[in-house]
C-alpha positions as CSV (number, residue, x, y, z in Angstrom):
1,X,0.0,0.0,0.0
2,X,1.4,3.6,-1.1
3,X,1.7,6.5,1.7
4,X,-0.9,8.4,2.0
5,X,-1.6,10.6,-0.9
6,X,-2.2,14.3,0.9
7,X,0.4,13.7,4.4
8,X,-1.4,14.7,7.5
9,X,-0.4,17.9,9.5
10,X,1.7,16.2,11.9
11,X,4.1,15.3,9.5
12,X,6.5,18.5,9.9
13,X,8.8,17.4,7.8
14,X,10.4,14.9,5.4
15,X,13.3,14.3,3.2
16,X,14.1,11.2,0.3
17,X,17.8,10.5,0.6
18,X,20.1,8.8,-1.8
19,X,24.0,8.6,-1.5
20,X,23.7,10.8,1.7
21,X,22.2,13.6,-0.3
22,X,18.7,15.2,0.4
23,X,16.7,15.2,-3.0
24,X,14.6,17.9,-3.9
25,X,11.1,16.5,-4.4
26,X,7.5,17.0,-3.4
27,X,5.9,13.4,-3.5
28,X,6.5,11.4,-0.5
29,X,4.3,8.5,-2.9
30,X,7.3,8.5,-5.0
31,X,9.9,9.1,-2.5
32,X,8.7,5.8,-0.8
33,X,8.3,4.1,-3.4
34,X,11.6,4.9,-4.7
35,X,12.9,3.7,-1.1
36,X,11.4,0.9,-0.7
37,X,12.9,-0.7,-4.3
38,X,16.4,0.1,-2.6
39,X,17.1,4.0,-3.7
40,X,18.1,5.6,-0.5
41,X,15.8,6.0,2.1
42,X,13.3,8.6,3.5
43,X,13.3,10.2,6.6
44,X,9.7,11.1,8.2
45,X,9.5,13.7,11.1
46,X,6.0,13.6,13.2
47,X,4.9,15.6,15.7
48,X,2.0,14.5,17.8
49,X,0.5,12.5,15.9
50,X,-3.3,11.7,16.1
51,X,-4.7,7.7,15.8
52,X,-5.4,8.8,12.4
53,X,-2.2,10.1,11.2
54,X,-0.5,7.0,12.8
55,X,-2.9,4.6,11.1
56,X,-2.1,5.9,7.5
57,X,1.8,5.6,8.4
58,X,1.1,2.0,9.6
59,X,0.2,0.4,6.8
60,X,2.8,2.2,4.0
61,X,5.1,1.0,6.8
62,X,4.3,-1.7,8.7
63,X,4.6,-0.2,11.9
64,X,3.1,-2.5,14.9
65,X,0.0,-1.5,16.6
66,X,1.9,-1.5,19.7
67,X,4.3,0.9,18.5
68,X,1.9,2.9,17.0
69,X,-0.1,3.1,20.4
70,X,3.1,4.7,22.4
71,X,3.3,7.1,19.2
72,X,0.4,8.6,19.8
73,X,0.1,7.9,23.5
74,X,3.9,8.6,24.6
75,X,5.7,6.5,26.8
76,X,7.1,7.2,30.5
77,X,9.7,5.6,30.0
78,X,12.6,5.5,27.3
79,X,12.6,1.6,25.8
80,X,13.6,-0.4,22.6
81,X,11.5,-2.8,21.1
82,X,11.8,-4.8,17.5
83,X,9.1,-6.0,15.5
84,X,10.1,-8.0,12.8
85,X,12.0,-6.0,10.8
86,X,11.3,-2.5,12.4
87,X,13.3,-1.1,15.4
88,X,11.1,0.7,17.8
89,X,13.5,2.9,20.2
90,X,11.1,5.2,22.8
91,X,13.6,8.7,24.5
92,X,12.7,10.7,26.8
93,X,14.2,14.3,26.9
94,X,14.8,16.5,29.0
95,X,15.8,20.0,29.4
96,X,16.6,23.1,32.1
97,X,15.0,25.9,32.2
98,X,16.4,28.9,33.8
99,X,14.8,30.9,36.3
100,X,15.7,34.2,37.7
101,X,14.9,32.4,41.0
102,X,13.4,28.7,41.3
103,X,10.0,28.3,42.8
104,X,8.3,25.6,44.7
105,X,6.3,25.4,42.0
106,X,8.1,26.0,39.2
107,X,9.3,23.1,36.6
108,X,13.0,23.1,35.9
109,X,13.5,20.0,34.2
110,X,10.2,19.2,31.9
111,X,10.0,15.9,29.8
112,X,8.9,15.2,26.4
113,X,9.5,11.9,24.1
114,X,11.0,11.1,21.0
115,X,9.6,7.7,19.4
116,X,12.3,6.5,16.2
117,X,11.2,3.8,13.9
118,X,13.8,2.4,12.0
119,X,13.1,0.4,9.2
120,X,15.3,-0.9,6.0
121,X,14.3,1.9,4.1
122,X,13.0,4.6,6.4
123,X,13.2,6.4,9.4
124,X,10.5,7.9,11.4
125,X,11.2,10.2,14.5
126,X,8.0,11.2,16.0
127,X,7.6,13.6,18.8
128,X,5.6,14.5,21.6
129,X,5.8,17.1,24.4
130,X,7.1,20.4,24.6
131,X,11.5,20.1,25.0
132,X,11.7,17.6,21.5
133,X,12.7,19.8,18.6
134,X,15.1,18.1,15.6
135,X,14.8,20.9,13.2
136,X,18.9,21.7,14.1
137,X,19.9,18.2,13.9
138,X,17.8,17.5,10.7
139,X,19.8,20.6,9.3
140,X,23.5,19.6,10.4
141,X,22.7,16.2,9.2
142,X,21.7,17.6,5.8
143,X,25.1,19.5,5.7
144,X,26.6,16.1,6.4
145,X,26.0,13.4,3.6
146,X,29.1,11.7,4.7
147,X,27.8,10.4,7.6
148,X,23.8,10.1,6.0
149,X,24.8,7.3,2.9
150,X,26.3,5.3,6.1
151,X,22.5,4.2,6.3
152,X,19.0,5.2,8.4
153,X,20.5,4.2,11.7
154,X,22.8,7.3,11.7
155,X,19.8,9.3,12.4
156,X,18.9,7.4,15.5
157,X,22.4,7.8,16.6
158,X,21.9,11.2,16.0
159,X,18.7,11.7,18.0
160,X,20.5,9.7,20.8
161,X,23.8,11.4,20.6
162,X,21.3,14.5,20.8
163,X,19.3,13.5,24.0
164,X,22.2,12.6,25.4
165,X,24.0,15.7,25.2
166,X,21.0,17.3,26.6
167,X,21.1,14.9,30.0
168,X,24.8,16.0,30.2
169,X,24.2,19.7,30.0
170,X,21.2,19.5,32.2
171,X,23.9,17.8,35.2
172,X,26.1,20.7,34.6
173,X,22.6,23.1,34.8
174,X,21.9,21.0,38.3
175,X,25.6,21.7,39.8
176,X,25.4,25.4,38.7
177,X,21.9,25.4,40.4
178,X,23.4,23.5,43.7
179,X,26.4,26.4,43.4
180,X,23.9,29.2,44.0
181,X,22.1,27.1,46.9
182,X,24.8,27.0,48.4
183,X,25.7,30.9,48.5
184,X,22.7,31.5,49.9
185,X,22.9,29.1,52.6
186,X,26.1,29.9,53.6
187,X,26.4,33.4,52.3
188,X,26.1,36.3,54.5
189,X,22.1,36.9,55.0
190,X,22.2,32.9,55.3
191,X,19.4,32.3,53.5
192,X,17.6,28.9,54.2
193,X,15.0,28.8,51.7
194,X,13.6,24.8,52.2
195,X,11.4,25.3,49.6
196,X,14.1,25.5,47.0
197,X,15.8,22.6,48.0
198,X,12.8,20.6,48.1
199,X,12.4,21.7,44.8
200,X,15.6,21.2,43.6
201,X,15.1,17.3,44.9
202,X,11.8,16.9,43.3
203,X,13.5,17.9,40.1
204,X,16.4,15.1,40.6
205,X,14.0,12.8,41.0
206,X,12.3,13.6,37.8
207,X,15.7,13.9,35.8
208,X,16.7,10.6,37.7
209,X,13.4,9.0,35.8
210,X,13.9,10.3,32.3
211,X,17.5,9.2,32.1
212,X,18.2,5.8,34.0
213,X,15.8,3.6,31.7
214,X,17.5,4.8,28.8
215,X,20.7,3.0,29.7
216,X,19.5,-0.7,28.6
217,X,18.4,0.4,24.9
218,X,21.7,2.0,25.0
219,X,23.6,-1.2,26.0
220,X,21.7,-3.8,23.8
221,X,22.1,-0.8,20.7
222,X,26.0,-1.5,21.3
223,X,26.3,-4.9,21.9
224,X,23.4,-6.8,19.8
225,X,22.7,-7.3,16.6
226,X,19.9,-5.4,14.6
227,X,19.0,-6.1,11.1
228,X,19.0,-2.4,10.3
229,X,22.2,-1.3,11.9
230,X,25.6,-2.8,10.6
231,X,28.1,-4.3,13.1
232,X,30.5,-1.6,12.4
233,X,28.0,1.0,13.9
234,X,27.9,-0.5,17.6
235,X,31.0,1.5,17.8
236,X,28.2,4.8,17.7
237,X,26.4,3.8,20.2
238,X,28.5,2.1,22.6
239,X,30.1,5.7,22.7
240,X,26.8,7.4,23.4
241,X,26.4,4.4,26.2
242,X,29.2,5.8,27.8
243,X,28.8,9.5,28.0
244,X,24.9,8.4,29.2
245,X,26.7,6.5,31.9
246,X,28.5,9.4,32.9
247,X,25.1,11.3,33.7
248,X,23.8,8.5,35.3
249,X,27.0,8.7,37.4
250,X,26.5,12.6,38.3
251,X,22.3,12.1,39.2
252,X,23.3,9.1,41.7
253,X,26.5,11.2,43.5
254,X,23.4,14.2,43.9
255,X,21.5,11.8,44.8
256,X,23.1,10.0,47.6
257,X,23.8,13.8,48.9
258,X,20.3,14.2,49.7
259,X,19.4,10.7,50.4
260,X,22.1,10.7,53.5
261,X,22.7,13.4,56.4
262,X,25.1,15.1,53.8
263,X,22.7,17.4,52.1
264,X,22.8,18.9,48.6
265,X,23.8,22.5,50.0
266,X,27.2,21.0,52.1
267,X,30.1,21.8,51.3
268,X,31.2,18.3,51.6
269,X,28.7,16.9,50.0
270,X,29.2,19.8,47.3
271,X,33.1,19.1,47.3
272,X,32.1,14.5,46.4
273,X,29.7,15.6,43.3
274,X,32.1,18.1,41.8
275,X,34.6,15.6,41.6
276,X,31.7,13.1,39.8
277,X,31.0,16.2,37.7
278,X,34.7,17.1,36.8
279,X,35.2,17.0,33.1
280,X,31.2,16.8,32.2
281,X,31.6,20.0,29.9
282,X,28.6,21.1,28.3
283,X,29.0,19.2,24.4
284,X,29.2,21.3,21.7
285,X,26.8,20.9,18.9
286,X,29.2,22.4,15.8
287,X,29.0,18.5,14.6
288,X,25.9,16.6,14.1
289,X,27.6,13.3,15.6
290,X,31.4,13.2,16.1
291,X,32.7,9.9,15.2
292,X,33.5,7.5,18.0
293,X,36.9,7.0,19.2
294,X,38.4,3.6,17.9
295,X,37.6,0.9,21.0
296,X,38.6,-2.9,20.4
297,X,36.2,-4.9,18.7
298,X,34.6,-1.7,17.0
């Protein structure tokens, strides 16, 4: 069955590639099509999607109901799944946003989710929530056909490589917030504001449950074998597995501050996470994925 002939709203955007190189063209019929006979690939970008939209998609791609539910729905939690020959990988995202002061009440970390369907011949990315934009890394990886005629699974590298580059910069965000705690606590005017810390908790807690699940789709991406992702590509992820083990690091160091008598606002405390923390720069995004360093076995 051909793609729907007039594309539903919530498809943002969409590209046919072939060698790496977007092709100009206004009939995603054709594109597909074209695709699906083994010239290039096409790259779908959704953003919520109705039951509808998802249902049209489902049968020009053979996407599972399952995965079509959590498309529409979103998920809580990130996860990968494979149906037959379609990857299903579910990321949730976060981001900070800055306050001239944080509030009991204010959100400082909010979520969203980005659902990738990777197929032979396609990718779909389809998002939901507020903090998911791809419209940069669409562009860079436009600007980069090198890395786009390695195959579909670069973008999913991408969008991880992405997400986790956000988790990193939100544990430098969480330390610059602890910093300013911290001068207030112990500054002059000794300001013991419990509301903010309690906030500031209620936020690690929420960070804590966007990134940990993350880490098994992350491990099985670098050490399995996918039908859509060539051996020589573990090498991606396992290097994105890493850097998301180094947030995961940061949150429980934070974490076990405020779990234990050594609160977020010591100095102690304060002294054990910046050593967890040291050499967590924010990442630059000037390339749309860096390639990996060579590891044995890559």
């Amino acid at each position: 069955m051909s793609p729907p002939s007039t594309p539903p709203d919530s498809l943002v955007a969409w590209g046919w590639y072939v060698g790496g190189v977007r092709l100009h063209g206004d009939d995603l019929d054709v594109a597909t099509a074209r695709a699906r006979e083994g010239e290039g690939s096409v790259w779908l970008g959704l953003k919520d999607p109705t039951d509808l939209d998802m249902a049209q998609f489902a049968h020009s791609f053979d996407l599972h109901p399952l995965a079509i539910e959590d498309a529409v729905e979103g998920h809580t939690r990130s996860k990968r799944e494979l149906f037959d020959d379609t990857l299903f990988t579910a990321i949730s995202r976060v981001a900070h946003v800055a306050h001239e002061r944080g509030t009991a009440t204010s959100e400082i970390v909010p979520t969203g989710q980005i659902m990738v369907f990777l197929g032979p011949h396609f990718v779909m990315t389809v998002r939901r929530g507020r903090n998911t934009p791809l419209r940069d890394l669409r562009s860079r990886l436009d600007g980069d056909p090198a890395r786009l005629v390695e195959g579909p699974h670069i973008i999913l590298y991408a969008v991880l490589d992405t997400v986790v580059d956000d988790y990193m910069n939100v544990v430098a965000d969480f330390g610059d917030d602890v910093d300013e705690i911290e001068g207030e606590v112990f500054g002059p005017e000794g300001d013991h504001d419990i509301a903010r810390l309690h906030q500031l908790k209620r936020e690690l807690i929420e960070f804590r449950r966007a990134v940990v699940p993350l880490g098994q789709p992350l491990s099985h991406l670098a050490e399995r074998s996918f039908a859509n992702i060539p051996e020589v590509a573990r090498a991606y992820f396992r290097e994105v597995a890493d850097h998301h083990l180094e947030a995961r690091q940061a949150i429980a160091s934070y974490d076990a501050c405020s779990r234990t008598s050594c609160r977020p606002h010591s100095p102690a405390c304060r002294s054990r996470t910046t050593m967890t923390c040291a050499g967590f720069p924010r990442r630059s995004r000037s390339s749309p994925c860096p390639r990996p360093s060579a590891r044995s076995g890559a």
